[in-house]
N, C-alpha and C positions, 0 to 999 in steps of 0.2 A: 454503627447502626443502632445500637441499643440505645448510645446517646440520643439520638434524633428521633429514637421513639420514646425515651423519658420526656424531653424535652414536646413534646408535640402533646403526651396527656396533662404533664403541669400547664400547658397553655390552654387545655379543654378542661381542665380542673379551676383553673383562677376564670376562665370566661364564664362558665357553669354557677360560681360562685359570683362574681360581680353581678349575675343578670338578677339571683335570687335575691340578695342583700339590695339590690337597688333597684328593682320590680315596678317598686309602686312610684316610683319614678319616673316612669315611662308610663303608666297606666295613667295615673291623675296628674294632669297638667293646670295647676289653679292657677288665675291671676289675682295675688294677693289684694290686700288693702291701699289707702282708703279708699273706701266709695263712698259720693256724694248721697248727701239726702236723697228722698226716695223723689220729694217733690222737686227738686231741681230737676230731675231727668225725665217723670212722667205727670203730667199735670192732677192732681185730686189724690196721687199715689202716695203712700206713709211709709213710712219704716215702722217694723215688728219685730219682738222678739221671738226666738224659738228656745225653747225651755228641754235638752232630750233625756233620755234616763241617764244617763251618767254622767250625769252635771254640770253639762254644756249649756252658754247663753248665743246661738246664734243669731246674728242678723238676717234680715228678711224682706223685702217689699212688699204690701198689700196694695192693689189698684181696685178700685169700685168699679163694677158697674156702669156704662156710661150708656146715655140710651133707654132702650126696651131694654131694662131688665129679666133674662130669662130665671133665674134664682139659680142658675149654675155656676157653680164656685170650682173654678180648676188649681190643682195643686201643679206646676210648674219642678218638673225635675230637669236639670240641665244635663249637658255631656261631660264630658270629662275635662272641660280646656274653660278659661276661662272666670268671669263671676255673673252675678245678674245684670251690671249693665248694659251687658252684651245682649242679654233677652229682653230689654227694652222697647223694641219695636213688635217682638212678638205680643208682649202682653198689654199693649198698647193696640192692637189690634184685634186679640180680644174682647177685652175691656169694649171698643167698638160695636162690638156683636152680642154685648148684653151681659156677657159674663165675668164674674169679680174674678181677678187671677193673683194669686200667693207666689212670688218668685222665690226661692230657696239657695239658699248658697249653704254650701255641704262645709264641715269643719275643714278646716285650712284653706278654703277659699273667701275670695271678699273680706278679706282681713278677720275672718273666724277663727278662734281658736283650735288647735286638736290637728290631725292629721287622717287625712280618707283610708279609709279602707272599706271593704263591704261590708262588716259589721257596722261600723261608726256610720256610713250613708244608710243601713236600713235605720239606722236610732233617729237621723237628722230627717227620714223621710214621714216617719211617724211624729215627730216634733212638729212639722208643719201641718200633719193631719189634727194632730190637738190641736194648732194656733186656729186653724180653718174653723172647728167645731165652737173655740172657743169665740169667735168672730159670729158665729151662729148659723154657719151653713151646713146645710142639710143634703140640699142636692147635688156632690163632690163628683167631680169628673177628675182623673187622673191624667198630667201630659206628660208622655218622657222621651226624651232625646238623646239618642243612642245610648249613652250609659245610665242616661234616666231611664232611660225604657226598663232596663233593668233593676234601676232602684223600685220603680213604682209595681211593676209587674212583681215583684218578691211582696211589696206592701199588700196589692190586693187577695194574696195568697191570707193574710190574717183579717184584712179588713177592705173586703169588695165595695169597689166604687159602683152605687147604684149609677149615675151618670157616664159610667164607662171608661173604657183609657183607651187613650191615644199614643201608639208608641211608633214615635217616628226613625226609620233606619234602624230598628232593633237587631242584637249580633242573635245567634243561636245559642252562646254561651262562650265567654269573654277565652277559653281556650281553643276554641275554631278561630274567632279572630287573631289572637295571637300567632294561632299558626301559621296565616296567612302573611304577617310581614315579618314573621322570622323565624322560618321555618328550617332552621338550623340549628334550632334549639328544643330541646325536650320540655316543651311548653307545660302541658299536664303535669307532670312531674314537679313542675319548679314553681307554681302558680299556687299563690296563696288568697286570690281572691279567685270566685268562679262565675259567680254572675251566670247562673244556668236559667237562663230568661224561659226554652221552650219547654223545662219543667214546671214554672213555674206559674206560666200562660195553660197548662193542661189541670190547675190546680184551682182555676178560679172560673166561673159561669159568667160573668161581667160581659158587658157588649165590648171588643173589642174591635178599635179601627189600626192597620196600621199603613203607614204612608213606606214608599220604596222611593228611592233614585235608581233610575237603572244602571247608572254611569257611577251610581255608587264606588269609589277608591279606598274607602277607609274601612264601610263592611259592606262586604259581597253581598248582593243583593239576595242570590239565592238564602244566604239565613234570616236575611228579613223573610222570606218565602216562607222559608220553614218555623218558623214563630207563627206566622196566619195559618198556617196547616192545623199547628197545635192546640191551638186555641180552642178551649171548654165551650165557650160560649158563641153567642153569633158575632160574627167576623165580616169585616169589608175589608177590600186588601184595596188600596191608591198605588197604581206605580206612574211616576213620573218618569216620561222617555228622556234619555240624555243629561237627566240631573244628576250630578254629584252631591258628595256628603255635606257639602259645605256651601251650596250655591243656594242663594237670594231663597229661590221659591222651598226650600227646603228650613229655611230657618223662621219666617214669616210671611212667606208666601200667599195670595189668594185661595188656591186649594187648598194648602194645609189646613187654614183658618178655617176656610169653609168643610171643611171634614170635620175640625172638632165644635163646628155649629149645629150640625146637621146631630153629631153623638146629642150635643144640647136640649135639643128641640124633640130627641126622642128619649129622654132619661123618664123610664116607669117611676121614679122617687119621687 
């Protein structure tokens, strides 16, 4: 008996330890390098550097404008999986509806140097805020997708987006999510990033939109809820009936688009 109870905490001791030593393994899922030129994928669009304080050269996409130009410049934070040419068709549809969009790919993704963690994405979020300002835009609207939501929502906490954020599928803070698909584990305890988005949404006055799926499988819809509860400033909450995390209208969909038109068209800046 003793055996089988030594035996059963070494096996809650080495699981306890592989989850924490390989964490961000399961958190940031990047699709490496290369990516093609920016104009090969979207027409008028450049490649940019992002320059971040700790002496990162990030790659970046810049899209113009196409159209009525509204003078809103969206910073694009992505989720956790992936690089920017996956957000190709969103900022390509932007770009449609008047507004310039900065696609961002965080260190270790898109063939970037470095590796994510929450500090290195808030350095890579403000990296793209320099490139934006230094590109000359004025009237910044923040967009973030699910774990962007979180990257952007911690940025307007130093540096409020007069054009407001849009944070699509936002968690309440990346340890409720966890808990939810492995809740077998002593999440809080073992998590070295926290991504606490509904503190961080009570910290900033900014217009905040955020979009839901209700069919959401990846974050439970209620903490996107509870993010729009939070929020300092004025607040619209989109819930799409029957959407999932990952379904068409949730990544560049008509509403989506048309929610961060509509933030556009009402930026006081």
């Amino acid at each position: 008996m003793v055996q089988v109870l030594v035996g059963i905490v070494l096996l809650v001791v080495v699981v306890l330890t592989l989850a924490y030593v390989f964490q961000r393994r399961l958190i940031y899922l990047p699709t490496g390098g290369p990516v093609p030129p920016a104009a090969q994928v979207l027409a008028g669009a450049r490649d940019v550097e992002l320059h971040t304080r700790d002496g990162l050269t990030l790659a970046a996409w810049y899209v113009p404008a196409r159209g009525t130009d509204t003078g809103v410049s969206v910073l694009v934070a992505s989720g956790n999986g992936g690089n920017r040419t996956m957000r190709a068709p969103l900022a390509a549809a932007l770009a449609d509806r008047g507004m310039s969009v900065l696609l961002i790919d965080y260190r270790g993704y898109g063939g970037n140097p470095g590796s994510p963690s929450e500090e290195g994405l808030a350095l890579d979020a403000r990296a793209g805020l320099d490139r934006l300002r230094a590109l000359g835009a004025e009237k910044i609207m923040y967009f973030g997708e699910s774990l962007g939501s979180a990257v952007v929502a911690e940025l307007a906490t130093e540096h409020p987006p007069c054009a407001g954020m849009l944070l699509r599928s936002p968690f309440s803070e990346l340890a409720d999510t966890a808990r939810e698909h492995y809740p077998f584990l002593p999440v809080r305890l073992l998590l070295k990033d926290r991504f606490r988005v509904v503190d961080h949404v009570r910290r900033t006055a900014a217009p905040v939109t955020v979009v839901i799926g209700t069919e959401d499988e990846v974050v439970p819809p209620w903490q996107s809820r509870a993010v729009a509860e939070a929020a300092a400033g004025p607040v619209t909450t989109i819930e799409m009936p029957g959407v999932g995390h990952n379904d068409p209208e949730l990544l560049d969909g008509p509403r989506l688009v048309d929610a961060a038109a509509r933030l556009a068209r009402q930026a006081t800046c």
